[in-house]
C-alpha positions in Angstrom: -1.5 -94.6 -72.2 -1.2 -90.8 -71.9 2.0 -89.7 -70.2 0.8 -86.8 -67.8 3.9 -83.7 -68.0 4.1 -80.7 -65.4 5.4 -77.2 -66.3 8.5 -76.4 -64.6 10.4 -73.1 -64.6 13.8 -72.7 -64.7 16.2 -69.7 -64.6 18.7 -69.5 -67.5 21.0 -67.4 -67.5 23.1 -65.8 -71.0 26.6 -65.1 -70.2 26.5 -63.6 -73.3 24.0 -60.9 -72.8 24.3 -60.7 -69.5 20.8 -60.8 -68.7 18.8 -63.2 -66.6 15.7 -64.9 -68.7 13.1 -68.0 -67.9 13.5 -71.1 -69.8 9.7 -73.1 -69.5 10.4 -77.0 -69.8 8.5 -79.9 -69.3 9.1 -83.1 -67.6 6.9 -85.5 -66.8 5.0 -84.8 -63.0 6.3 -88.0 -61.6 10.2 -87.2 -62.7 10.8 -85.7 -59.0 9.5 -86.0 -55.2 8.1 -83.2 -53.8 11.1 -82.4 -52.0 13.1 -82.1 -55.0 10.7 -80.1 -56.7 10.6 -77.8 -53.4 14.2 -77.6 -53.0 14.5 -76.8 -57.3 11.9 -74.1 -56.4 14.2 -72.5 -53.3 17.0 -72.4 -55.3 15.8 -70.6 -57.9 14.4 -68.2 -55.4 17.7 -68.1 -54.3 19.6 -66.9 -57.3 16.8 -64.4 -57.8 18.2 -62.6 -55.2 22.0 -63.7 -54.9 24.7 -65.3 -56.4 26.1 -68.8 -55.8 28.6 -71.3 -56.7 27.1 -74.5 -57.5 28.6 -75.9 -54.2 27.7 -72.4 -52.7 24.4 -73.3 -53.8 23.9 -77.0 -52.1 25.2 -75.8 -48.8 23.0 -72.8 -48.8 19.9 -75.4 -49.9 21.6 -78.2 -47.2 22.1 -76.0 -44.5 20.0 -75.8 -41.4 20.6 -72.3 -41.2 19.4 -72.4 -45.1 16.6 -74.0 -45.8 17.3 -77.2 -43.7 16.9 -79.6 -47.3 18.3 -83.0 -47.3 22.0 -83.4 -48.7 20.4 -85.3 -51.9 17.4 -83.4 -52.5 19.7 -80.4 -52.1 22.2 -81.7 -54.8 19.0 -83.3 -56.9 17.8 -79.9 -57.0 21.4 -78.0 -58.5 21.6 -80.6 -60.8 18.8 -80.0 -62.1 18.6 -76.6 -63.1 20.2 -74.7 -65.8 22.6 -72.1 -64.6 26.2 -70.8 -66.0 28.2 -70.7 -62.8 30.6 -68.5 -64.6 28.0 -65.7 -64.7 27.1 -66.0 -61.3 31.1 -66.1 -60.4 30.7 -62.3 -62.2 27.6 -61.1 -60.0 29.1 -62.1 -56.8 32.5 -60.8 -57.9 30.4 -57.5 -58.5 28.6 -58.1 -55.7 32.0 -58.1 -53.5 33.0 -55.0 -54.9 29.9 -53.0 -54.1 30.9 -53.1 -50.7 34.7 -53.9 -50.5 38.3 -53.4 -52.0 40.3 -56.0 -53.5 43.3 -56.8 -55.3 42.8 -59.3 -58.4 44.2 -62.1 -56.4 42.1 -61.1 -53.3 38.7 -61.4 -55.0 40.0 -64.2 -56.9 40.8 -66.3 -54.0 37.8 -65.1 -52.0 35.6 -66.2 -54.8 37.1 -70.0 -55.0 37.8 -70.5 -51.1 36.3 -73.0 -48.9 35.1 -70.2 -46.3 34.0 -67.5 -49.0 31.9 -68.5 -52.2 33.1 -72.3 -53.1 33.7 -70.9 -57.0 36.1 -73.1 -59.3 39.0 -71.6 -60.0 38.2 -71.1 -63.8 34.9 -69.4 -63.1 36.4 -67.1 -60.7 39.1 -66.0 -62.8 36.3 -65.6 -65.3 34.2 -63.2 -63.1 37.1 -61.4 -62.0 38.0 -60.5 -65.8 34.3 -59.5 -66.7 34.4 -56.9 -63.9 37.7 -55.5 -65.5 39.6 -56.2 -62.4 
């Protein structure tokens, strides 16, 4: 019996080049429901365009203001791509200071809050230091 595999694309990201690159896998087509695979596809769409926490990430996906997915196809779908969270800690941190002043605690804490971007508290202090604040 032949096992029938569909090409998915995931975004990868290399802390240490900084640089955003395309990683081709392949599952087989049956490994997800259509609503997984469509909320997988969102969020990479998403972090073309943004940073996110992994939590950040789920809401956005969840939300009804978002993209209206359900809680579990939402989570499915950040589970199952590959992202390092501590390089998308750095963009939004760079992100925030495109546009705003902070102190090192400031962006710290306004990167792991509950009402700002839901980062870990080791992944903001990690994208605070790479943008040399």
């Amino acid at each position: 019996m032949r096992r029938i595999t569909k090409a998915v694309t995931v975004v990868a990201t290399t802390a240490a080049l900084g640089a955003v690159g395309t990683v081709v896998t392949a599952v087989p087509a049956n490994a997800a429901t259509m609503g997984q695979r469509q909320a997988i596809g969102k969020a990479h769409d998403y972090l073309r365009y943004s940073a996110f926490s992994k939590q950040g990430l789920i809401d956005q996906l969840h939300s009804p203001y978002g993209s209206g997915f359900s809680l579990s196809n939402a989570t499915y779908a950040v589970n199952h791509i590959t992202v390092s969270w501590k390089y998308q800690a750095y963009r939004k941190a760079r992100s925030y200071l495109r546009y705003s002043h902070f102190s090192r605690s400031g962006l710290i804490h306004q990167l792991e809050s509950p009402y700002g971007s839901k980062f870990t508290h080791y992944q903001a202090v990690y994208g605070v230091n790479r943008v040399g604040l």
